[in-house]
C-alpha positions in Angstrom: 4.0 -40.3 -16.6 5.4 -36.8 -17.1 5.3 -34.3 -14.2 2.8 -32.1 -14.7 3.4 -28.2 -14.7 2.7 -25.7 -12.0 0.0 -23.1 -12.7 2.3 -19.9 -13.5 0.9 -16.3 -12.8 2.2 -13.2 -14.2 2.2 -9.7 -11.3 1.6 -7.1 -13.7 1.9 -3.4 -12.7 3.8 -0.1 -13.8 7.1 1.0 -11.5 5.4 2.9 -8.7 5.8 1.2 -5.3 2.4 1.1 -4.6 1.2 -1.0 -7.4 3.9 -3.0 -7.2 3.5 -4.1 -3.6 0.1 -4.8 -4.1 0.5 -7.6 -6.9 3.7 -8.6 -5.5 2.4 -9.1 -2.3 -0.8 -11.0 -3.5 1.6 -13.4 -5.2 4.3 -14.2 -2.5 0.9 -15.3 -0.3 -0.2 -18.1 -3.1 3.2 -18.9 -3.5 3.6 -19.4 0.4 0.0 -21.1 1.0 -0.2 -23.1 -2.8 3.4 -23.4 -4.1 2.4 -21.4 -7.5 4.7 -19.9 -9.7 4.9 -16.2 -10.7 6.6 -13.7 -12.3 6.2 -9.8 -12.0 6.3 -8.3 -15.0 6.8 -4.1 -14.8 4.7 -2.7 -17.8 5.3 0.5 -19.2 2.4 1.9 -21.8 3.8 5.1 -23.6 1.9 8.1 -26.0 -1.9 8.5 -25.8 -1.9 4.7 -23.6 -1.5 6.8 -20.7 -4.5 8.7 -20.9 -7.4 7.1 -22.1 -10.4 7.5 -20.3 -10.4 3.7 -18.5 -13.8 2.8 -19.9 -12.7 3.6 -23.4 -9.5 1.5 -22.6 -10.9 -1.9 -24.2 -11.3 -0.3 -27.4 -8.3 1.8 -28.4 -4.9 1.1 -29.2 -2.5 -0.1 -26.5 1.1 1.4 -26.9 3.6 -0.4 -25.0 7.3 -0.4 -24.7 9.3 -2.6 -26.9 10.8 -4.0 -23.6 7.4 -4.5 -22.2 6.2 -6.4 -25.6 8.7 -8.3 -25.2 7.9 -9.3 -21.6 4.3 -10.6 -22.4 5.6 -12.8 -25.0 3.6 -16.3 -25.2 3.7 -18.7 -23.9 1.1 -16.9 -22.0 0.3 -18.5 -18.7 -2.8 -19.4 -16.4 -3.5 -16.3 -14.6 -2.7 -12.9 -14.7 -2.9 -10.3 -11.7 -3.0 -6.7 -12.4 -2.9 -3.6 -10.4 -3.0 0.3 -11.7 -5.6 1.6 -14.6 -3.1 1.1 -17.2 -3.0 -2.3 -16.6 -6.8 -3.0 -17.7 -6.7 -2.8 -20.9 -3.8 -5.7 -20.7 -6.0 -7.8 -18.2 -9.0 -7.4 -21.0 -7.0 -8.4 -23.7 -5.7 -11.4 -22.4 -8.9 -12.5 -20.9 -10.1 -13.1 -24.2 -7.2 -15.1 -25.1 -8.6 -17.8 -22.1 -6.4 -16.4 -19.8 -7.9 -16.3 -15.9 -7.8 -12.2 -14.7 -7.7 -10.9 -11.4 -7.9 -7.0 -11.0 -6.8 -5.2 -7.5 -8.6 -1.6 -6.9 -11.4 -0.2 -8.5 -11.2 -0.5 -12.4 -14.0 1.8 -12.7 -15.4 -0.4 -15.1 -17.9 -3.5 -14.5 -16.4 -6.2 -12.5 -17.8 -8.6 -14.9 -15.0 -7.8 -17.2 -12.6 -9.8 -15.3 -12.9 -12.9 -13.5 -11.9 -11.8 -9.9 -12.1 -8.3 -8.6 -10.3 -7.2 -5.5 -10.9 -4.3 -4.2 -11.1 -2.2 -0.6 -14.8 -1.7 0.7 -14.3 2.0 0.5 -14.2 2.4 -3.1 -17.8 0.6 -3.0 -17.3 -1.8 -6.1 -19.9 -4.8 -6.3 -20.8 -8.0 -7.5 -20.9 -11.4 -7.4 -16.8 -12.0 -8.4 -15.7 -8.9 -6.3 -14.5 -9.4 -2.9 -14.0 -6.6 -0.6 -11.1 -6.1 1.4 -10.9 -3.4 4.6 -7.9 -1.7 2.8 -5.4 -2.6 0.1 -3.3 -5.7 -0.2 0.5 -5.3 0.7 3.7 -7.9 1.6 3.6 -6.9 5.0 2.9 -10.3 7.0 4.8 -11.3 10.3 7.0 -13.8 8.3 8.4 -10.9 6.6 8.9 -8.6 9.7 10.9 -11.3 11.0 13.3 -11.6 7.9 14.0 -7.9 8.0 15.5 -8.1 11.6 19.2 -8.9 10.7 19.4 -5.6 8.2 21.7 -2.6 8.2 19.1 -0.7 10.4 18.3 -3.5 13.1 20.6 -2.8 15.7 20.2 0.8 15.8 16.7 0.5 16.1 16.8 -2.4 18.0 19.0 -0.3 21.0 16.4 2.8 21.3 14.1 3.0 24.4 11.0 1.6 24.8 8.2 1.9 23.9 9.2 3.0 20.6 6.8 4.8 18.1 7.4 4.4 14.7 6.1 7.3 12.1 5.4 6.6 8.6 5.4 10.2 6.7 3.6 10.5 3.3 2.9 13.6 1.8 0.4 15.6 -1.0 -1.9 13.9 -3.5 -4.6 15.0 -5.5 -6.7 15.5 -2.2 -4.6 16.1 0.7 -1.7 18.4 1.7 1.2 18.2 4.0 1.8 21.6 4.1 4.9 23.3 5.8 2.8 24.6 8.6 0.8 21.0 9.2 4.7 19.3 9.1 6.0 22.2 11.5 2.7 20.8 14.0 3.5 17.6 13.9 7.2 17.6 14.2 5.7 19.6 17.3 3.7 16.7 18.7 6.2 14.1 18.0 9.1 16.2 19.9 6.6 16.7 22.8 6.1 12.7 22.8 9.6 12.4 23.4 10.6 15.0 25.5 7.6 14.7 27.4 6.5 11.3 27.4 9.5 8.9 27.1 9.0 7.7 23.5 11.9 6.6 21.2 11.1 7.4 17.5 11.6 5.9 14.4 11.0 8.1 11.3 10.5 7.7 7.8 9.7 9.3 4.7 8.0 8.6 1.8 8.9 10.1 -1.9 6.0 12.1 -1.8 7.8 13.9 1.3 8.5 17.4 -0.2 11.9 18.4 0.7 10.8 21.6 2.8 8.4 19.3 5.1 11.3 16.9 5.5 13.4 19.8 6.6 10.8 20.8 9.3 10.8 17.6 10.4 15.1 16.8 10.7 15.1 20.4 12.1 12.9 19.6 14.9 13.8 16.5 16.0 17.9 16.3 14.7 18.5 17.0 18.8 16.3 14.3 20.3 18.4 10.9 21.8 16.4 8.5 21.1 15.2 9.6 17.5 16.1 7.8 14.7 15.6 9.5 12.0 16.4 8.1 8.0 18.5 9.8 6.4 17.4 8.4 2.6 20.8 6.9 2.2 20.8 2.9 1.3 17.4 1.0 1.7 14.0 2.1 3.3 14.0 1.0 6.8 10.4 0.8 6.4 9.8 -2.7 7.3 12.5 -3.0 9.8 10.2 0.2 11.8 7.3 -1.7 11.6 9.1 -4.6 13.0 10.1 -2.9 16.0 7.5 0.1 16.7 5.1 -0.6 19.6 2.8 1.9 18.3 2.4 3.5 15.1 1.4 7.2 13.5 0.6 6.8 9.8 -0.2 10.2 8.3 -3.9 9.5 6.4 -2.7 10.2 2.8 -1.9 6.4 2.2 -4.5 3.7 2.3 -1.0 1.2 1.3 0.9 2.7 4.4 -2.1 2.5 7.0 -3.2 -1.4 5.5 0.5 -2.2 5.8 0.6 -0.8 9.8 -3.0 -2.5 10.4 -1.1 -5.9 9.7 1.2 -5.5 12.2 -1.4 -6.0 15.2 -0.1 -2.6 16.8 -1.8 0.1 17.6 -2.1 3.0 14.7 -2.5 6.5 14.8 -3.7 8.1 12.3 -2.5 12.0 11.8 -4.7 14.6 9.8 -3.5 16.3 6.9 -4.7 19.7 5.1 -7.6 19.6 2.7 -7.5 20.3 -0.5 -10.3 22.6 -1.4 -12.1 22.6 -5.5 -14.5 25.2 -6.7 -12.9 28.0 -4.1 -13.5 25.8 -1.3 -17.5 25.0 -2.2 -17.1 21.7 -2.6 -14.6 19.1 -0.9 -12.3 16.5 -3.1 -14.8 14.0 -4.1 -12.1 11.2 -3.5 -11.2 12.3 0.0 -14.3 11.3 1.1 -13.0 7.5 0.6 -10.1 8.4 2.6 -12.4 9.2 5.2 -14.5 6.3 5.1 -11.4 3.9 4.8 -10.5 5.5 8.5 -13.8 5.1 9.8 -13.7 1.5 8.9 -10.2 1.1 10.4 -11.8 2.6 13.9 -14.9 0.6 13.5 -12.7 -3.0 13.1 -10.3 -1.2 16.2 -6.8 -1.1 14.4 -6.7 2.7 14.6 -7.7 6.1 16.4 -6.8 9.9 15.4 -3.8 11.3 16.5 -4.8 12.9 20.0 -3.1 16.7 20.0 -1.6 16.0 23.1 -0.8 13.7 25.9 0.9 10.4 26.2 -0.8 7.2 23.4 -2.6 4.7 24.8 -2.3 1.4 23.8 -4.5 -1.5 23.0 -4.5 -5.1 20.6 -6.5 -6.1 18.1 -6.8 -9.1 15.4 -4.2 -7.9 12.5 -6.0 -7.4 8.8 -4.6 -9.8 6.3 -6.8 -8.4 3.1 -4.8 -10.8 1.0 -5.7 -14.0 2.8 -9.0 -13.3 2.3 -8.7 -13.4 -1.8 -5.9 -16.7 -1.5 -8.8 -19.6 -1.5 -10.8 -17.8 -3.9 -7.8 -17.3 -6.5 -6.8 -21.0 -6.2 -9.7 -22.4 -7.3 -9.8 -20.0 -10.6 -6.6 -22.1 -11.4 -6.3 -25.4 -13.4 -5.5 -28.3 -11.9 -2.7 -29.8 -13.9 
């Protein structure tokens, strides 16, 4: 008899890094634990596809690039995994072509609309085909920590002092602000961990850095030894720092960048940012609110602690989160056999 075919799974999501790891991620897992095939797609919706209001999303035109049209060309396959809102109205439509859906966040519609739901506990989605994750799926897993060792930024990292701190900088969204003066006090508190303590530091930034808080930073700590510091030139040495920090500070705009450090098993700090204020300060962002209760739940399960304002980190171990081996069995069995 004929071999029969693998179930194949499309990764659907728009360019932006943190849709993409999300999806991504999800599917290197159930290729690792299952042997499934996949294929991330990138899909880019253009004109008034951007905007719809998501619950009206099922019932209005979807506008797609020609490049992307041609990407979801049949033959369609088994399951689909999307991530970002304007990938719902895809997932919809190809659910009612028999296709098996599997959404990642809050779609801010019913769950029922899809056939799995993943999404972190914090944005308080429900029912019986939702499972709730303690922040967002990601690719960081020890496997790949140990495949980024022999890169570019290895041995220089690899030949600072111990114990080394690595710092994962974000920077403003819609509800938090890393203003010049909250970058000027914590380039403060990471030169007095140096100078002061005896900590090596690794240093990142993300692309929501703004350039004047990256200067604040480089400004600050361009004369300590043992400071490595990225200068943006080549590839992210973001996994490579989580590889080889012993301890972690993740500033709290990012649920991605804090799940991603909670998987490493070391200890995270979290650092504060400012507040962004609606109504003349009456009323705080609705949305930060998650933020805060994502934290909380990271300090409940032990994985992290606020950035103390001064003195040496303490240090302490706790069972790594692995959000998307909690979905993997679940996902499987939504797949045919063949």
């Amino acid at each position: 008899m004929p071999a029969t075919a693998a179930p194949q799974i499309w990764a659907l999501s728009d360019d932006r890094i943190g849709m993409v790891n999300q999806v991504v991620g999800l599917c290197e897992r159930l290729e690792a634990s299952f042997g499934i095939t996949w294929q991330h797609k990138i899909v880019t919706v253009t004109g008034f596809g951007k905007i719809w209001p998501t619950g009206l999303q099922a019932f209005l035109p979807l506008h797609l690039t020609r490049p992307s049209r041609a990407a979801l060309a049949a033959p369609l396959p088994d399951m689909v995994i999307g991530c970002g809102r304007s990938m719902i109205p895809l997932l919809l439509r190809f659910k009612r072509l028999g296709v098996k859906t599997v959404y990642l966040q809050d779609p801010r519609i019913q769950p029922s609309h899809f056939d799995l739901v993943i999404a972190p506990d914090h944005d308080k989605v429900s029912g019986p085909n939702v499972i709730k994750t303690i922040g967002s799926i990601h690719r960081v897993t020890p496997e790949r920590l140990a495949a980024e060792i022999p890169t570019i930024h290895a041995a220089k990292l690899g030949a600072l002092g111990q114990p080394r701190l690595g710092v994962l900088i974000g920077g403003d969204n819609n509800h938090l602000a890393l203003t010049e003066t909250r970058a000027a006090e914590i380039a403060a508190r990471l030169s007095n961990l140096a100078r002061c303590h005896g900590y090596s530091l690794m240093v990142t930034a993300s692309r929501r850095t703004s350039p004047a808080a990256l200067t604040i930073l480089r400004q600050t700590l361009e004369d300590i030894a043992d400071c490595y510091f990225w200068d943006a030139t080549g590839a992210n040495p973001y996994f490579d720092i989580l590889n080889h920090a012993d301890m972690l500070i993740v500033t709290e705009d990012s649920v991605n960048m804090a799940s991603e450090a909670a998987a490493t098993g070391k200890p995270v700090f979290i650092c504060e940012l400012e507040r962004k204020r609606r109504l003349k300060g009456l009323l705080p962002p609705r949305r930060a609110l998650k933020f805060d209760q994502f934290h909380k739940a990271l300090l409940l399960y032990g994985v992290a602690r606020p950035l103390p304002p001064s003195g040496p980190l303490v240090h302490w171990d706790y069972l790594p989160l692995d959000p998307a081996g909690e979905a993997l069995p679940t996902i499987a069995a939504l797949l045919p056999t063949k």
